[in-house]
C-alpha positions as CSV (number, residue, x, y, z in Angstrom):
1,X,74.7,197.5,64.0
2,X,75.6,194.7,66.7
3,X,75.1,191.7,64.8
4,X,78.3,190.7,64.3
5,X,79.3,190.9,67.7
6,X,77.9,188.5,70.5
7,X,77.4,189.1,74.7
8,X,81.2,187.8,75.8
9,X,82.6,190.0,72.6
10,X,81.5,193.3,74.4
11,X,82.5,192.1,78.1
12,X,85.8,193.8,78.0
13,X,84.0,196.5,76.3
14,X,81.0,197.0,79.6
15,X,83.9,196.5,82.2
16,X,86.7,198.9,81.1
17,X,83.9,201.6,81.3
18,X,81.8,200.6,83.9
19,X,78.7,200.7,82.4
20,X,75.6,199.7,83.8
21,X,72.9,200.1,81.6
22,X,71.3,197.6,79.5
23,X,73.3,197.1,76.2
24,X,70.6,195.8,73.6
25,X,72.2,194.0,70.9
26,X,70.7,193.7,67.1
27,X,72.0,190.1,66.8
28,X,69.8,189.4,63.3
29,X,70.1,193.3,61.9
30,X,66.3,193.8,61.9
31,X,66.5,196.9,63.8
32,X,69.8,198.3,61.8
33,X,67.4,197.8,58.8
34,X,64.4,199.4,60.4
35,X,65.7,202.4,61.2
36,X,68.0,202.3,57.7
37,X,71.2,202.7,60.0
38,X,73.9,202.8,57.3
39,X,76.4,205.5,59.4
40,X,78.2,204.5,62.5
41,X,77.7,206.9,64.7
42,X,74.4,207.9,64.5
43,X,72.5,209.9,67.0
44,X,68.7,209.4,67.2
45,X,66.3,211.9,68.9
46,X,63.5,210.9,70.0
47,X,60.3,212.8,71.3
48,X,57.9,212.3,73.9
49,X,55.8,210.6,71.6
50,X,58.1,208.0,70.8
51,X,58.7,209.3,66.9
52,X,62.1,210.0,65.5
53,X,62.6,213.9,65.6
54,X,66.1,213.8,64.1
55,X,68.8,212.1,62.9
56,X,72.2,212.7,63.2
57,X,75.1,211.1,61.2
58,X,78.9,211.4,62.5
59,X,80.3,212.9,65.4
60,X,81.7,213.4,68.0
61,X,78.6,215.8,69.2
62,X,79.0,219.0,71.4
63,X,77.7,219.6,74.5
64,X,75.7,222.5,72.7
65,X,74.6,220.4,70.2
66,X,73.0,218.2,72.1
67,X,71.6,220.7,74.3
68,X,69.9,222.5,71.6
69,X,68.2,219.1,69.7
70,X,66.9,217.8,72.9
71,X,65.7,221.6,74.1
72,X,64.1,221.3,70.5
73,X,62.4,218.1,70.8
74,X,60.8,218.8,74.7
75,X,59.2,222.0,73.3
């Protein structure tokens, strides 16, 4: 759910945490539409097919939470 923000609005953002991964913004909201994001946050788990396993809605997530979804999915 990025479309309101824009590349120098998450600068601060990328540099206070020291992040180095690719952050992929949804400037028009297709993809928030695609995937019916209505929740922020929400967790997607994803197989090794490529196909949404799971959803999650809220969080924070434990440790063991996560553990056990992606132990799930690799099965």
């Amino acid at each position: 759910m990025t479309y309101q923000d824009t590349s120098p609005d998450i600068a601060p953002f990328i540099n206070k945490y020291g992040l180095t991964f690719p952050i992929l913004l949804d400037e028009t909201g297709e993809i928030a539409h695609l995937y019916q994001l209505n929740s922020l946050p929400s967790s997607y788990f994803i197989n090794r097919a490529g196909i949404i396993s799971e959803v999650v809605i809220g969080g924070p997530m434990s440790e063991a939470l996560l553990r056990t979804r992606i132990e799930k999915i690799l099965q």
